[in-house]
C-alpha positions in Angstrom: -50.7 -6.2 11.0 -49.5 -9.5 11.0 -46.7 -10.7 14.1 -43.4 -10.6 13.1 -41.3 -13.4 12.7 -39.5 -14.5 15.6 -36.4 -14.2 13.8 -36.6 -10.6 12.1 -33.9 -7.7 12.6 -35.6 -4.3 12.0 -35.6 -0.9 13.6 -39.7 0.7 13.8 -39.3 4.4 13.5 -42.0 5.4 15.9 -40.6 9.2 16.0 -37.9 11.5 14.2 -38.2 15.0 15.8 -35.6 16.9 17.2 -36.5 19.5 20.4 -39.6 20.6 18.9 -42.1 18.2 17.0 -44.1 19.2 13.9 -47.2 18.2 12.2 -45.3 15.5 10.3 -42.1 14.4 13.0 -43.2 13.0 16.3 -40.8 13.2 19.0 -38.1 10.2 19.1 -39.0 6.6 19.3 -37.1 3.7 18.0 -38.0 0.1 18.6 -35.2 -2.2 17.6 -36.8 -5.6 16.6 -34.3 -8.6 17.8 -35.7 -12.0 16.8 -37.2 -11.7 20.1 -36.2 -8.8 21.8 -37.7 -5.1 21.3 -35.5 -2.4 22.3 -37.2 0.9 22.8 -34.8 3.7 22.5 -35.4 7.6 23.6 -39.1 7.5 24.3 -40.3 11.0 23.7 -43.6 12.3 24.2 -46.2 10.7 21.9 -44.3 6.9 21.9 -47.2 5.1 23.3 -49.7 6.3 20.5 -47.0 5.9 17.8 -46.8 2.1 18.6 -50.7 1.6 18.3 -49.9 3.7 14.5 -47.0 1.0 14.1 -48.7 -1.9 15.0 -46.1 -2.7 18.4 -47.7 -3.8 21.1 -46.9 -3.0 24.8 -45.6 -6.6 25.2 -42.7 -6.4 22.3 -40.8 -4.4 24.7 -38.3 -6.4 26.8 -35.5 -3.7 27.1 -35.7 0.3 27.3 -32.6 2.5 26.7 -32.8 5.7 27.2 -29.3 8.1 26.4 -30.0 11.2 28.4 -33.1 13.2 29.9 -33.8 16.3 27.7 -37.7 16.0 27.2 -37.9 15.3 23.4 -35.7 11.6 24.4 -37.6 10.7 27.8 -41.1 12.3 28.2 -42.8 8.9 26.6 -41.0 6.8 29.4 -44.1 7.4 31.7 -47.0 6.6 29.1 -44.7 3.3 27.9 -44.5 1.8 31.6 -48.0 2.7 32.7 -48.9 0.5 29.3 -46.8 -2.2 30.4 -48.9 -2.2 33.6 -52.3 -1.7 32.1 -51.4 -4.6 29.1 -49.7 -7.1 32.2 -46.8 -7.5 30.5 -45.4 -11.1 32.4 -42.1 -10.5 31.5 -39.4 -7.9 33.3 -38.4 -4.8 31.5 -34.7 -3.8 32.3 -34.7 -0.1 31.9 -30.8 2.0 31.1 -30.3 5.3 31.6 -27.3 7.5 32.4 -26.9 7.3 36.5 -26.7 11.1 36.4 -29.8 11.2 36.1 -31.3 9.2 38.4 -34.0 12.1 39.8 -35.4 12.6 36.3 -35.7 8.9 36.1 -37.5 8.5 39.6 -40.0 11.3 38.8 -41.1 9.8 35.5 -41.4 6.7 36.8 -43.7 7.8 39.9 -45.4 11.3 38.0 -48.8 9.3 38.2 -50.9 7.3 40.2 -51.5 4.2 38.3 -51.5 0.5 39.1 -48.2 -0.3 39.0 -47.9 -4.0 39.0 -45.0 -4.4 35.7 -41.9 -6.0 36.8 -39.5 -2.2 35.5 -35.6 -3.3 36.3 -33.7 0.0 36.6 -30.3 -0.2 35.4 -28.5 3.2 36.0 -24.9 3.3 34.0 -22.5 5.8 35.4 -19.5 5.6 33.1 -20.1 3.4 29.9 -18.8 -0.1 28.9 -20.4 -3.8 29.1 -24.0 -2.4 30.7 -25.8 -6.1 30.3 -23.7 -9.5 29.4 -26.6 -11.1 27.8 -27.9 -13.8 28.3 -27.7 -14.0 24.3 -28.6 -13.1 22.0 -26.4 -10.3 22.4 -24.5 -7.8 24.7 -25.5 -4.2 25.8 -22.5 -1.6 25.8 -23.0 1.9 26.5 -20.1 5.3 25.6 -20.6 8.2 26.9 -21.2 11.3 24.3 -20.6 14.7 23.9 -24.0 16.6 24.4 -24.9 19.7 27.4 -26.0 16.9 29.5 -24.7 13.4 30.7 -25.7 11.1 27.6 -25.0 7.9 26.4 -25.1 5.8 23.1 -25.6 2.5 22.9 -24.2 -0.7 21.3 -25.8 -4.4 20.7 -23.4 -7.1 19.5 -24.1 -10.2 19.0 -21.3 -13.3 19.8 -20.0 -14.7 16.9 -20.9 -18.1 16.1 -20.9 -20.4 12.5 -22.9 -21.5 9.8 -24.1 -25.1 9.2 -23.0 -25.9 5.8 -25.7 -28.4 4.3 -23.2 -30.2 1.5 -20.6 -30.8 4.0 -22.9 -31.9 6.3 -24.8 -34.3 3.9 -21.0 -35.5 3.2 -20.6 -37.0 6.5 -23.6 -38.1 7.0 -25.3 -35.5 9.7 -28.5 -35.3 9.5 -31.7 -34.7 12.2 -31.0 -33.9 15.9 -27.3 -34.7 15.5 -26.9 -31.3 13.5 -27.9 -29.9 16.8 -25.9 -32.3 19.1 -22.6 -31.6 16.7 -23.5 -27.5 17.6 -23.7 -28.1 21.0 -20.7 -30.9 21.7 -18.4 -29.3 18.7 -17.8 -33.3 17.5 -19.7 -36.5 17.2 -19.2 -40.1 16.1 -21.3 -41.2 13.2 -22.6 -44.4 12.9 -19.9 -46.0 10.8 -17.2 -45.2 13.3 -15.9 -41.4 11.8 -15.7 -38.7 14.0 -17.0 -35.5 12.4 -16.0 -32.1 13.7 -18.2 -28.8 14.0 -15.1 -26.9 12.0 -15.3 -29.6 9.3 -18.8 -29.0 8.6 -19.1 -25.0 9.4 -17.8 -21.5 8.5 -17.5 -18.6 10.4 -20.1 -16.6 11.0 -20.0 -13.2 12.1 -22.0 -11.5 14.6 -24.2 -8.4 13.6 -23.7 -5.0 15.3 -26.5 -2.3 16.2 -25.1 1.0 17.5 -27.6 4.2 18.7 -25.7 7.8 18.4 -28.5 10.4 19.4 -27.3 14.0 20.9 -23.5 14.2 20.4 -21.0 16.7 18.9 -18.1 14.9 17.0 -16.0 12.7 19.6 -14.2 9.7 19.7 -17.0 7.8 21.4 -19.2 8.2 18.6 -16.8 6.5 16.0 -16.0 3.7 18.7 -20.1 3.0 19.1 -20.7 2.7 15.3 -17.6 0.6 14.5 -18.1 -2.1 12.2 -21.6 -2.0 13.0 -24.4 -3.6 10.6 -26.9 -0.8 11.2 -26.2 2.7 12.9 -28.7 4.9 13.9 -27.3 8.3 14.2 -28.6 12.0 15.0 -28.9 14.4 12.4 -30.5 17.9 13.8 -28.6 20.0 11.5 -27.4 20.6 8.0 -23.7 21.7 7.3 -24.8 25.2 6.7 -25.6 25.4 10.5 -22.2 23.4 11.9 -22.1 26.2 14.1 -25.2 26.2 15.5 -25.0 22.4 15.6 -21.5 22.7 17.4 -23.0 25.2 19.7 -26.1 22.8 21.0 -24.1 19.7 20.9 -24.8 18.0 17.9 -23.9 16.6 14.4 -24.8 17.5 11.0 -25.7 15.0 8.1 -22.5 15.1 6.9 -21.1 14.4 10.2 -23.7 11.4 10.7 -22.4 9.7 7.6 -18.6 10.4 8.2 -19.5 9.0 11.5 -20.8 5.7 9.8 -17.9 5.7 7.2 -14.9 5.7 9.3 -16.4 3.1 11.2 -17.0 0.9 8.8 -20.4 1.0 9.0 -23.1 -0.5 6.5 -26.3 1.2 6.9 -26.8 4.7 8.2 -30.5 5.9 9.4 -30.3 9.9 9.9 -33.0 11.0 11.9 -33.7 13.9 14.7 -34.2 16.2 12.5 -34.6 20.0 13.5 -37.9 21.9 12.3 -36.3 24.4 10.6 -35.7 21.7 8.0 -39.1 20.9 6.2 -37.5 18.5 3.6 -35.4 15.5 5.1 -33.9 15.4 1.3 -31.7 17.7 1.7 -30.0 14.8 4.7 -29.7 12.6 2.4 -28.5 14.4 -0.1 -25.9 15.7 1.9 -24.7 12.6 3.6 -24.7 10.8 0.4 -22.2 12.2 -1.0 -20.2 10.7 2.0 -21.5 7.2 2.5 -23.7 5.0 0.1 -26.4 3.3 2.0 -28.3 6.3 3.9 -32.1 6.0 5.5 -34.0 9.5 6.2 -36.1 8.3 8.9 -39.7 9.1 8.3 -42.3 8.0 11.5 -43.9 5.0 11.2 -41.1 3.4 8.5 -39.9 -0.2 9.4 -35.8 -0.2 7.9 -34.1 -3.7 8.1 -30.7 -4.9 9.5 -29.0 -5.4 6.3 -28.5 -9.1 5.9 -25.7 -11.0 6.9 -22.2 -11.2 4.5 -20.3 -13.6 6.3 
């Protein structure tokens, strides 16, 4: 499988099981792709071999998130990091997790001998908020959600910035390493004498959003998480004929994942986490279609995009 291009946005499915896997769903596993960065969300059981399916090698991985420690969301976090080791991965790999639970972390970070020579950067969050500041390309916030356990979603935004506009440019005259000196200084003085500004030659250009909502009942946290965002990924164990039982475990229902995603604004919803009891993911769709447009059923192994930028 050919290396992806340093500049792609994509999410790799890896897993799309709920508590229980099946002969089709692994357990979870989401790499985000980030020009490049590769997040790994919720490592369940299974991840490691699912990335040698998806073509991901041990050494995409620069950042793990994981939002709480039931089994089906963490028990591929020893198997990932003993890979890291084994494939001498040079770079560090910050690892966030709810502080809560620290002990689970520690155990599946130690349940094997192995030699353990990766540079793993444990970054417990106890409330929520601004978890990593960048460096850029973007920020890491965490909310805290509404499941049986301590568990956290997670948000990547990216700092706005603005677009080179090549007529304008050509206009005044900017050409070569000056359109790179004019981004870095925000004016220049051309060769005749004119000053040229960065605003007179650019438009604004929005940063993307990428928000992760696994294990939650309906809350306020949710909403906040997958606000404006450019791609959500969002739990969907249950159909509305069992709000109940979703209600009762502490989780959401497709129609709930897509009123989620269109309240916030959202432009692309993946539904995944799906419970066994549901053999055909089109009934998710379905169902949250009739509430928001652009809906992904996760299947393992898929590769959805961040939709493009509009502005």
């Amino acid at each position: 499988m050919p290396a992806p291009s340093p500049t792609s946005r994509e999410l790799v499915v890896l897993g799309t099981a709920s508590q229980a896997p099946t002969r089709q769903r692994n357990h979870n596993g989401y790499l985000l792709r980030w020009d490049a960065e590769g997040l790994l969300f919720d490592p369940g059981e299974g991840t490691q071999r699912q990335m040698l399916l998806a073509g991901v090698a041990s050494s995409a991985i620069t950042r793990i998130c994981v939002t709480h420690f039931h089994g089906d969301h963490c028990l591929g976090l020893p198997g990932v990091l003993q890979r890291l080791s084994l494939d001498q991965v040079a770079h560090p790999v910050g690892v966030w997790y709810p502080a809560g639970g620290q002990e689970f972390f520690d155990r599946l970070r130690r349940c094997a001998l192995y030699n353990d020579t990766a540079d793993i950067r444990p970054h417990p969050v106890p409330l929520g908020g601004l978890v990593d500041p960048g460096p850029e390309p973007f920020t890491l916030l965490a909310a805290r959600l509404d499941h049986r356990t301590e568990t956290l979603g997670w948000r990547i935004e990216e700092p706005d910035g603005r677009r080179m506009l090549p007529d304008r440019l050509a206009a005044a005259g900017v050409t070569g390493p000056d359109v790179g000196r004019l981004q870095r200084e925000g004016s220049l003085i051309t060769a005749d004498g004119r000053e040229v500004t960065l605003a007179a030659v650019s438009e604004p250009r929005r940063g993307q959003v990428f928000a992760f909502v696994m294990d939650t009942r309906l809350c306020d946290a949710a909403f906040a998480l997958a606000e404006g965002a450019d791609l959500v990924v969002c739990e969907s164990t249950f159909l509305e004929r069992d709000a109940d039982l979703a209600a009762a475990y502490g989780h959401l229902t497709a129609a709930q994942a897509a009123r989620i995603a269109a309240e916030a604004g959202a432009r692309r919803l993946v539904l995944t986490h799906f419970s066994q009891r549901y053999p055909d993911e089109s009934d998710f769709s379905a169902e949250a279609g009739e509430i928001f447009p652009d809906v992904v059923v996760a299947r393992d192994l898929i590769r959805v995009p961040v939709p493009p930028r509009t502005g």
